[in-house]
PADO-32531 format. One line per field, with one value per residue: residue in one letter; chain; x, y, z of N, C-alpha, C in turn. Coordinates in Angstrom, 2 decimals. Example, Ala and Ser with C-alpha at 12.3 -4.5 7.8 and 13.67 -1.06 7.14 Angstrom:
<recs>
aa = A/S;
ch = A/A;
n_u = 13.19/12.85;
n_v = -5.69/-2.25;
n_w = 7.80/7.08;
ca_u = 12.30/13.67;
ca_v = -4.50/-1.06;
ca_w = 7.80/7.14;
c_u = 13.20/12.90;
c_v = -3.30/0.03;
c_w = 7.80/7.87;
</recs>
This chain:
<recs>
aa = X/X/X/X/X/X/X/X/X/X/X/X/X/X/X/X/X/X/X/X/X/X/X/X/X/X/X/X/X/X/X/X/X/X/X/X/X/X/X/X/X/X/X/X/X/X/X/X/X/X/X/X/X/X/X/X/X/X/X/X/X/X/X/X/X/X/X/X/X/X/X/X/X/X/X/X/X/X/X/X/X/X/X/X/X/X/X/X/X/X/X/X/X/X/X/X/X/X/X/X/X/X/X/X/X/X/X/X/X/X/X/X/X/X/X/X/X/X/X/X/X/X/X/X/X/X/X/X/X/X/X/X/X/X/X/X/X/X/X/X/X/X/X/X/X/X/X/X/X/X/X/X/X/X/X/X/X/X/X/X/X/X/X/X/X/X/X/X/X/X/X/X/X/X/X/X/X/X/X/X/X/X/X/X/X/X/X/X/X/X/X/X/X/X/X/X/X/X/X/X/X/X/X/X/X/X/X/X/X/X/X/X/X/X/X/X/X/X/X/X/X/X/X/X/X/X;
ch = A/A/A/A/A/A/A/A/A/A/A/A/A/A/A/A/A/A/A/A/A/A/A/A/A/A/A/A/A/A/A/A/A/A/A/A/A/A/A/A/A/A/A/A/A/A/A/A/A/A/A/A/A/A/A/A/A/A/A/A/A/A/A/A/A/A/A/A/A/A/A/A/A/A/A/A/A/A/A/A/A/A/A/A/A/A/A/A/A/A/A/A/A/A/A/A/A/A/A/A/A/A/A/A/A/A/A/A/A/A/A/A/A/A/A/A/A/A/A/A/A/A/A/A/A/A/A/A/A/A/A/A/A/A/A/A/A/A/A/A/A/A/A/A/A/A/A/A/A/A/A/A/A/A/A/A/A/A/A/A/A/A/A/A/A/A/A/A/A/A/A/A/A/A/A/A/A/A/A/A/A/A/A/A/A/A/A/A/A/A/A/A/A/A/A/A/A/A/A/A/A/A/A/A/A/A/A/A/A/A/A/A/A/A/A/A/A/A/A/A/A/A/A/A/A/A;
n_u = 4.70/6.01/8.64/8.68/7.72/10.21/11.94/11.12/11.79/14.36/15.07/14.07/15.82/17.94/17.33/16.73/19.30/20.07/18.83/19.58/21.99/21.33/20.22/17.21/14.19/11.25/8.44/5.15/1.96/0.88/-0.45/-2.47/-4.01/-6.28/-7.19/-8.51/-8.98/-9.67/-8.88/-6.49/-4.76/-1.82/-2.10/-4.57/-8.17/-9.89/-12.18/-13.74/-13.75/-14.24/-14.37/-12.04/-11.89/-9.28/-7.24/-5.12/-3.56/-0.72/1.05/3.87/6.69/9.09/11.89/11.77/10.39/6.30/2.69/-0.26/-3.64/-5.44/-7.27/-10.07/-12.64/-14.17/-14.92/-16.42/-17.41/-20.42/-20.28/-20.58/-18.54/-17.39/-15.64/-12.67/-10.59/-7.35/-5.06/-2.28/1.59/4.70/8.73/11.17/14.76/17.14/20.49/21.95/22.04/20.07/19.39/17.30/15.61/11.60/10.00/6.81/3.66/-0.43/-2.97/-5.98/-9.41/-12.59/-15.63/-19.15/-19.55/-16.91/-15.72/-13.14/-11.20/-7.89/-4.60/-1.69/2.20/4.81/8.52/10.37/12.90/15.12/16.68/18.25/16.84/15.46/13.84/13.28/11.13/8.85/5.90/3.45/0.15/-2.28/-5.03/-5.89/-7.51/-9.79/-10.42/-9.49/-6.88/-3.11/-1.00/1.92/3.93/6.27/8.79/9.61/10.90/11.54/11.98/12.34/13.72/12.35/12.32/12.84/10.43/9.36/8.08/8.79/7.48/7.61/6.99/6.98/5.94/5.91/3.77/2.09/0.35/-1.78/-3.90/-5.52/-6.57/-5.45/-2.57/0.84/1.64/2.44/2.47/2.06/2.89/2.88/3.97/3.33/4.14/3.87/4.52/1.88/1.59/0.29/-0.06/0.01/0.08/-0.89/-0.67/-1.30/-0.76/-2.10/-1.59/-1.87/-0.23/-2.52/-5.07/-6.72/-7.92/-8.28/-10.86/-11.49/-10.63/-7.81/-7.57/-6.06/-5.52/-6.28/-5.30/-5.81/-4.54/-4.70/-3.00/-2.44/0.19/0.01;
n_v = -16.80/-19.07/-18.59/-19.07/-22.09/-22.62/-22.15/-23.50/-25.99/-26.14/-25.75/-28.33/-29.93/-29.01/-29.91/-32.62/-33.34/-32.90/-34.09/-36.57/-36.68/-37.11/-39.50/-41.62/-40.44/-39.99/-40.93/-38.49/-37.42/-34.19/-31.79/-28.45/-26.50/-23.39/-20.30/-17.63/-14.00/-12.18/-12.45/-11.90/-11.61/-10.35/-7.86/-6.99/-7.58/-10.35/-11.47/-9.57/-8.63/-10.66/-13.46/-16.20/-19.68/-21.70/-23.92/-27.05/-29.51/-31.60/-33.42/-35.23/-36.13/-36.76/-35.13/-32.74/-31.89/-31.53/-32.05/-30.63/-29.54/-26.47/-24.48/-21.82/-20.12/-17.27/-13.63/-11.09/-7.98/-7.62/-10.13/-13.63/-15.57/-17.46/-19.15/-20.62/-22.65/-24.24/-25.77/-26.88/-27.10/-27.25/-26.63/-27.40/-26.18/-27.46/-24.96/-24.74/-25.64/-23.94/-22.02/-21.90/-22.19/-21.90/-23.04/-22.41/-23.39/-22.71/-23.98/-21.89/-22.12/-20.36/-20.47/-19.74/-18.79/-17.70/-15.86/-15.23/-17.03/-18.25/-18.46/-18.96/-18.34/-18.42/-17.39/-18.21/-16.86/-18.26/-17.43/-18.00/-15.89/-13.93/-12.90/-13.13/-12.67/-12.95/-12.83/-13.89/-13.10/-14.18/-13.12/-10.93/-10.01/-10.60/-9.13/-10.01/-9.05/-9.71/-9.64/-8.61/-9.10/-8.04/-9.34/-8.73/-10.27/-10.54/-12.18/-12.61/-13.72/-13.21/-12.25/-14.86/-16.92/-16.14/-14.42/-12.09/-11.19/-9.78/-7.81/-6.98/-5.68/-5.04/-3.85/-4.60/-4.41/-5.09/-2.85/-0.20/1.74/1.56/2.30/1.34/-0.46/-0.40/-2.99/-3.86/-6.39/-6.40/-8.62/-10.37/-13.34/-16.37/-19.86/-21.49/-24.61/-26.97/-25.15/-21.71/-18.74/-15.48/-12.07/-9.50/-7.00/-5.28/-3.70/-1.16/1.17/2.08/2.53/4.30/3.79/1.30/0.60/0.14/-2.25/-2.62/-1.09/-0.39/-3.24/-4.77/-8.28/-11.38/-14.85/-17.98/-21.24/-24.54/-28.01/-31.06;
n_w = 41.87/40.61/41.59/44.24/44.42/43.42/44.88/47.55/46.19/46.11/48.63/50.20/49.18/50.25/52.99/52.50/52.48/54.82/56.14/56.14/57.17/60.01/62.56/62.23/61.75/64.13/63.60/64.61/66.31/66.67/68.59/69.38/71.46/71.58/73.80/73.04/74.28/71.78/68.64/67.06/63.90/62.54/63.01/62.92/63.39/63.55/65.32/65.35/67.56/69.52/70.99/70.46/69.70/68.72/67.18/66.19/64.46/63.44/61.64/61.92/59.84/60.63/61.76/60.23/58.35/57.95/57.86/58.30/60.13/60.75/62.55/63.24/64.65/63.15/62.50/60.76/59.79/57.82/56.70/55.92/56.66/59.37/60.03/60.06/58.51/57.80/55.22/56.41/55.56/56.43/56.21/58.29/58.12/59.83/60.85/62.62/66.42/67.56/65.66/62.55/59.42/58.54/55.64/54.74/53.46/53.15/52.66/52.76/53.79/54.39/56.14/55.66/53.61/52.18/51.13/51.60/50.55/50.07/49.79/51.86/52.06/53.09/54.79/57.54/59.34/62.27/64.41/66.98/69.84/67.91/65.01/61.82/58.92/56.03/54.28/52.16/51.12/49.10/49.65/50.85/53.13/52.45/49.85/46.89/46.28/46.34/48.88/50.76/53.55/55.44/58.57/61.76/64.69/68.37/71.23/74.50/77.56/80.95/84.19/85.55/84.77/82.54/79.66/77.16/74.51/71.23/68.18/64.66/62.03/58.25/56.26/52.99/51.10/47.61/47.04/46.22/48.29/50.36/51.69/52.06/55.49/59.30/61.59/65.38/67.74/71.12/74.03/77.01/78.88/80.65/81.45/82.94/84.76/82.16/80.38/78.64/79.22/78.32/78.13/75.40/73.36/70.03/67.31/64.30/62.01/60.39/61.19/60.91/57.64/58.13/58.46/61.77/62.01/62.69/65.00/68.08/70.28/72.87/74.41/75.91/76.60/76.23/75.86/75.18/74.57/73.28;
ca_u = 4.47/6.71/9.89/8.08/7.92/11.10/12.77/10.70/12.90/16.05/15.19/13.72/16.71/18.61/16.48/16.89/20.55/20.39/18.22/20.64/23.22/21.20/19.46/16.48/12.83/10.07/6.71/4.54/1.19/1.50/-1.18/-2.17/-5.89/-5.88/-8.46/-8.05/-10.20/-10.01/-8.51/-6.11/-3.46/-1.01/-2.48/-6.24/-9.04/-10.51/-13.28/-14.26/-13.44/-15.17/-13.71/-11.49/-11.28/-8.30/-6.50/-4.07/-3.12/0.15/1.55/5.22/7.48/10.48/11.95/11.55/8.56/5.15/1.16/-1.62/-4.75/-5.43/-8.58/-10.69/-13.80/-14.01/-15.88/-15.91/-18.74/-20.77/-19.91/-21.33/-17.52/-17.40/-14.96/-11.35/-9.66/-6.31/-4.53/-0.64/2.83/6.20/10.02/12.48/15.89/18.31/21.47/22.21/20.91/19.79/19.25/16.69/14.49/10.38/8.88/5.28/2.55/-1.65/-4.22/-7.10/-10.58/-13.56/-17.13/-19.52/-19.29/-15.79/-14.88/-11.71/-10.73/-6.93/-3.85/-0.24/3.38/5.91/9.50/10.58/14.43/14.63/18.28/17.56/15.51/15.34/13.48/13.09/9.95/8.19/4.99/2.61/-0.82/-2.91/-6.33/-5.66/-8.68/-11.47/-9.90/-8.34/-5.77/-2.69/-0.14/3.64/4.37/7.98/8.39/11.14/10.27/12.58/11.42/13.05/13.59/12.92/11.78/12.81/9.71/8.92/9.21/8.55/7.49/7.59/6.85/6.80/5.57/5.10/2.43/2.05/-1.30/-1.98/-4.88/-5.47/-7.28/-5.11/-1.31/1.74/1.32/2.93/1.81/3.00/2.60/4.28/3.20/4.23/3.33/4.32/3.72/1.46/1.20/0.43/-0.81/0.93/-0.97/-0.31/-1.18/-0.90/-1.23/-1.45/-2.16/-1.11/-0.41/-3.28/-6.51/-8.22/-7.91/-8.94/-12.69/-11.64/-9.90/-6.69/-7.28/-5.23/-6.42/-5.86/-5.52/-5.67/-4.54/-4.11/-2.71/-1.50/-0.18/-0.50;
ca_v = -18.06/-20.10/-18.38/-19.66/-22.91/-23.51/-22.12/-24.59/-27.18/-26.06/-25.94/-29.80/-30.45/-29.37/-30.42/-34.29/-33.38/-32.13/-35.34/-38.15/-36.60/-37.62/-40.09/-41.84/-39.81/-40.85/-40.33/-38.79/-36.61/-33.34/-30.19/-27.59/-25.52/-21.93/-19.91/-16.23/-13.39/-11.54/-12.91/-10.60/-11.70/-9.31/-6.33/-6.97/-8.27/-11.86/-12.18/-8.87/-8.22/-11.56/-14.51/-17.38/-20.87/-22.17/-25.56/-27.15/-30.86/-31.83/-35.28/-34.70/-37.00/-36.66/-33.72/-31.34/-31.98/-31.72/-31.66/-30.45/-28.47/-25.54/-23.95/-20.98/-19.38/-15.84/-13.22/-10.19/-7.55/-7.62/-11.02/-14.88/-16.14/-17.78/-20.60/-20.45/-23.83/-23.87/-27.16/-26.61/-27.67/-26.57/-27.61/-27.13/-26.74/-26.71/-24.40/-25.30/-26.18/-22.41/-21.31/-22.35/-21.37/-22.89/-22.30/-23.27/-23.19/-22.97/-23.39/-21.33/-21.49/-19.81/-21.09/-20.82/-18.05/-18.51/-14.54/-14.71/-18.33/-18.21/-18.87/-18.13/-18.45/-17.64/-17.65/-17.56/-16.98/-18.02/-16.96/-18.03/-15.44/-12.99/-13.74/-12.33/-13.22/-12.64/-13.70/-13.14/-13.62/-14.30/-12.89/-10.04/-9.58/-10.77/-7.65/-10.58/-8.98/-10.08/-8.54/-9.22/-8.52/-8.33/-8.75/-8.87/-10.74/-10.31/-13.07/-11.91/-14.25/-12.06/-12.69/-16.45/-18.47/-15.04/-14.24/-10.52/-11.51/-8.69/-8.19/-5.95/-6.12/-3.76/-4.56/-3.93/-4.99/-4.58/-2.24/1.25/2.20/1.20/2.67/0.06/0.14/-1.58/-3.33/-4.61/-6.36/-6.95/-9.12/-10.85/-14.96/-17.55/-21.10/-22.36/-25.82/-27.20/-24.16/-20.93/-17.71/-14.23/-11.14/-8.75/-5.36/-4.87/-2.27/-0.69/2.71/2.36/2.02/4.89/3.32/-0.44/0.85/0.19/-3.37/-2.35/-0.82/-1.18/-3.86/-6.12/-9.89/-12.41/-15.72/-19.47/-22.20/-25.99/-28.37/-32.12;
ca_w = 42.59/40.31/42.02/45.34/44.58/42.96/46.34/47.97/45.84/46.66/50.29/50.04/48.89/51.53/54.09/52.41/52.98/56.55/57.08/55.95/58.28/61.32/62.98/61.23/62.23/65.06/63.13/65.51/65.99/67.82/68.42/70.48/71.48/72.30/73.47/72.89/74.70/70.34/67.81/65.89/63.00/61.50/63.43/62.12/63.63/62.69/65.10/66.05/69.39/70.39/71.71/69.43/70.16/67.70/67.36/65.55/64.08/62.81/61.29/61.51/59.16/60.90/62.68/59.40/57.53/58.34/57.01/59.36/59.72/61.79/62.86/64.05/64.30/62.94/62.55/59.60/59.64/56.62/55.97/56.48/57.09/60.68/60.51/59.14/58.46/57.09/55.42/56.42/55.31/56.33/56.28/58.83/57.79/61.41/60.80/64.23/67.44/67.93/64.29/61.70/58.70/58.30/54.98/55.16/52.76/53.68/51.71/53.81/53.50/54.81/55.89/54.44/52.19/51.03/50.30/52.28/50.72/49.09/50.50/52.26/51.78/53.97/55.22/58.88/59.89/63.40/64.76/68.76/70.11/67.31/63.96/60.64/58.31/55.19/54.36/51.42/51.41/47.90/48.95/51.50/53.87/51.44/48.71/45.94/45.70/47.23/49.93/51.18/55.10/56.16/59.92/62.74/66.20/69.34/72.38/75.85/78.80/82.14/85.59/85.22/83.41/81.53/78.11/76.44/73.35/70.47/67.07/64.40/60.59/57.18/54.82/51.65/50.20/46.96/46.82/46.34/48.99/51.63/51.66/53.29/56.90/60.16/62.66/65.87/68.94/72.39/75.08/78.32/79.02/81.33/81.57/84.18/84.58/80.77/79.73/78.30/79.46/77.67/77.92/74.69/73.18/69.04/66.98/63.15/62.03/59.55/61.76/60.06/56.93/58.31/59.69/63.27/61.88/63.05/66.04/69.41/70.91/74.24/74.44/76.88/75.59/76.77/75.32/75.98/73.36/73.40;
c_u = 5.43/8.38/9.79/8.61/9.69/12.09/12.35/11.72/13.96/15.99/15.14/15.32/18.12/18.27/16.66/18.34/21.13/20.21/19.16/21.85/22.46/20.28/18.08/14.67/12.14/8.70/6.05/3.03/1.13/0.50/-1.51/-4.09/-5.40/-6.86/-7.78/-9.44/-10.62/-8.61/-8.05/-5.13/-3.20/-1.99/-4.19/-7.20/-9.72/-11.56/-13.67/-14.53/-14.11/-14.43/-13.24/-11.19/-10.16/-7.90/-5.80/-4.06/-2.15/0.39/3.04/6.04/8.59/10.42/11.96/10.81/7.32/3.60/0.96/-2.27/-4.57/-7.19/-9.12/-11.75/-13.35/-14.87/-15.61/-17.50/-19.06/-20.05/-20.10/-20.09/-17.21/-16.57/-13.85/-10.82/-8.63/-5.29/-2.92/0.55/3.62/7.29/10.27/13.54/16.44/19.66/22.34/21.51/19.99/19.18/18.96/15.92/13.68/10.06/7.93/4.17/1.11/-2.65/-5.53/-8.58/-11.39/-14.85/-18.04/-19.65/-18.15/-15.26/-13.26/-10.95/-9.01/-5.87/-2.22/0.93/4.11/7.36/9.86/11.84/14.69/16.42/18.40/16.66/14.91/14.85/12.84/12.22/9.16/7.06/3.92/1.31/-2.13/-4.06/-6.20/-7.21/-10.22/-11.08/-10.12/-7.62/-4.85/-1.52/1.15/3.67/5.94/7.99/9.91/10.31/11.76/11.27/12.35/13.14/13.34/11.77/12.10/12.28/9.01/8.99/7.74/8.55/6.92/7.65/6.31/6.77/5.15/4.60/2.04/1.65/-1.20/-3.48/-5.14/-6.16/-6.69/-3.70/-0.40/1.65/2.55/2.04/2.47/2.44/3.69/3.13/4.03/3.42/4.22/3.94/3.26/0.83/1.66/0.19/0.37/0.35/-0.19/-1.08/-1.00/-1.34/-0.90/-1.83/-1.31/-0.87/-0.97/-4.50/-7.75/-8.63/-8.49/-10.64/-12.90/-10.62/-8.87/-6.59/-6.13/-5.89/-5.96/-6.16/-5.18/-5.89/-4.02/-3.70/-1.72/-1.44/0.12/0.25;
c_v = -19.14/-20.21/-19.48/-21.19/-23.92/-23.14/-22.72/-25.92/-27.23/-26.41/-27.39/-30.33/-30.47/-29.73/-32.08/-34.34/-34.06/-34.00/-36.35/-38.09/-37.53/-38.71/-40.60/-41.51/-40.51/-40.18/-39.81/-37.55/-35.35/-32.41/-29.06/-26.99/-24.65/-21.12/-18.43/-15.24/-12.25/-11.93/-11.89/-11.20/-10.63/-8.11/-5.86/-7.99/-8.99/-12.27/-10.68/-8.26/-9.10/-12.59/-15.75/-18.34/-21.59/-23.45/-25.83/-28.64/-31.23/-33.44/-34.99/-36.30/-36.66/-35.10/-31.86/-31.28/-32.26/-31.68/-31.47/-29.48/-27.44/-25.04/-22.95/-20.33/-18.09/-15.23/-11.47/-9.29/-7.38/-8.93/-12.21/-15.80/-16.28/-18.83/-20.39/-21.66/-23.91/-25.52/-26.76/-27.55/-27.14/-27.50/-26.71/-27.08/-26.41/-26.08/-25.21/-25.41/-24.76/-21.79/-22.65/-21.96/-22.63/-21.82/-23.42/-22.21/-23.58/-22.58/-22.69/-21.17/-21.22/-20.06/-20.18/-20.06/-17.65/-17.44/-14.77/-15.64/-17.31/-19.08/-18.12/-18.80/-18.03/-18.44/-17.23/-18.27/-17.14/-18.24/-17.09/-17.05/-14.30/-13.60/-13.09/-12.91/-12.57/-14.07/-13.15/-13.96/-13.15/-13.63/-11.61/-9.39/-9.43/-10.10/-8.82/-9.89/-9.35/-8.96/-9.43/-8.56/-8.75/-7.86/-9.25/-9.09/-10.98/-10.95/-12.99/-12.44/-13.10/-12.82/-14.00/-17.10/-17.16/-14.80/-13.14/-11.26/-10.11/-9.20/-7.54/-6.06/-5.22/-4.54/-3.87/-4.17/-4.18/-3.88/-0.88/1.93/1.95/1.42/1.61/1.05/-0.90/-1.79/-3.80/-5.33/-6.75/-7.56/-10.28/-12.10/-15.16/-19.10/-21.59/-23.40/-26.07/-26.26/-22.53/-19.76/-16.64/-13.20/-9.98/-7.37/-5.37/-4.13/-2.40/0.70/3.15/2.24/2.26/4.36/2.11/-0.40/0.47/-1.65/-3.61/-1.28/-0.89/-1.81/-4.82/-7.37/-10.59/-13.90/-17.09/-20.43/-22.98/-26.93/-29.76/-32.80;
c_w = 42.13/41.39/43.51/45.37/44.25/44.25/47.31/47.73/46.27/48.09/50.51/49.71/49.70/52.94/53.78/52.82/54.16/56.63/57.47/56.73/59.73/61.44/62.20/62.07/62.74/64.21/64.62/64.72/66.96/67.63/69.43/70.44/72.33/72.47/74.53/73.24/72.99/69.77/66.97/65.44/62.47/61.85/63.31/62.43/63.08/63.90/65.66/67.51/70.04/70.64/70.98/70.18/68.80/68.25/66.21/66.01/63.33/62.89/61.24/60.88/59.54/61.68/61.51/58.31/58.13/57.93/58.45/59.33/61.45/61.74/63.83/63.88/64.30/63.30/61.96/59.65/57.99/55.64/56.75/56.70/58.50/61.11/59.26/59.36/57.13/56.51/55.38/55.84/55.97/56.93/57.14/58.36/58.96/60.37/61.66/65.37/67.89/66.65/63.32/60.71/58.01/57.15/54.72/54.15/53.24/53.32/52.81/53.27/54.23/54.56/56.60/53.32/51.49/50.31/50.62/51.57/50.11/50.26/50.95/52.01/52.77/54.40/56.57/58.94/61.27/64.04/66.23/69.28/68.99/65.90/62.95/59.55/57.20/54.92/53.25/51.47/49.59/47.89/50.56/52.06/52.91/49.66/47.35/45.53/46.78/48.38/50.67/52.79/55.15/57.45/60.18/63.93/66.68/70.93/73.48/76.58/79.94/83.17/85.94/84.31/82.90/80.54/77.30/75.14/72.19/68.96/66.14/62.71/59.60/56.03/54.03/50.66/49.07/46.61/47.16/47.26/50.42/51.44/52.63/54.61/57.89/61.30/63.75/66.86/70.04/73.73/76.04/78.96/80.00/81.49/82.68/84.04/82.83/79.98/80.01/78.67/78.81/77.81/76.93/74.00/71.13/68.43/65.43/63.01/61.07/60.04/61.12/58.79/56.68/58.61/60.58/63.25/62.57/64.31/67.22/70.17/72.25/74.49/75.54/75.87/76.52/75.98/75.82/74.08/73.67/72.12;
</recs>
């Protein structure tokens, strides 16, 4: 974790860089609500094949820093965790107008029994439509122990206002009972009106292992952001 943070510094530090080159930042407040027919991160079901309402609150300090919370109801069998709220960070640094990398820290906890609490780390490389990502996570599906993902996402323009969105991740929890796996998904949105519609497909190649967690599963998904 120390390595973590001190590559946090460096980045801050070029991110105060970047800043002083341009223009001087519009404070603003920015979020979004999404409501998902099942709720699946990283290949693994978070409410049980039942229906997520999520949201999201950001304070942005300029165009590459930010705090804000996130939120969603869950849902874990054999367990009184029903509400995930997450307190966020992350920097921007621009490359260029096309190419950027967010690392974002989030403390996460879980109500009201508080197995799942810990938190995440991560780095996302975002190269225009193609995007390369690691991400570790301190308390790995309730377990405590923790787990590293390394992913690759590829976002597709087609049909006009279309976009193939893909995405593909190996995990590599620490716990003996569960061997590194991947996961992926692919799915096909458009925006109508204010609102983003999607339809998606994800799955791992550890299901038997998850107790149906990791299934293949089908999503229908909306979201507008404000």
């Amino acid at each position: 974790m120390r390595r973590h943070f001190a590559f946090i510094i460096i980045l801050l530090g070029l991110s105060s860089a970047h800043a002083a080159e341009n223009n001087s930042p519009t404070f603003k407040m920015t979020g979004d609500v999404s409501l998902l027919s099942h709720y699946v991160e990283y290949g693994l079901s978070q409410s049980d094949k039942s229906p997520a309402l999520q949201g999201s609150f950001w304070f942005n300090f300029g165009p590459q820093f930010r705090l804000g919370l996130w939120g969603s109801n869950t849902n874990f069998e054999h367990s009184d965790d029903h509400f995930n709220l997450r307190i966020n960070g992350d920097i921007k640094i621009d490359f260029s107008q096309a190419n950027n990398a967010v690392i974002y820290y989030s403390e996460s906890q879980y109500f009201k029994a508080g197995d799942r609490n810990g938190n995440l780390f991560g780095l996302h490389l975002n190269f225009s439509d193609f995007k390369v990502l690691y991400d570790h996570m301190s308390n790995w599906e309730g377990t405590k122990h923790s787990s590293v993902r390394y992913g690759l996402g590829l976002d597709l323009h087609v049909w006009n206002s279309w976009i193939w969105v893909n995405e593909v991740g190996y995990n590599t929890p620490d716990v003996t009972t569960v061997d590194p796996y991947f996961d992926f998904k692919t799915g096909l949105g458009t925006k109508w009106g204010p609102v983003f519609v999607e339809g998606s497909v994800t799955g791992t190649s550890a299901s038997s292992d998850l107790d149906g967690q990791g299934d293949f599963f089908f999503i229908l998904s909306a979201k507008t952001e404000f």
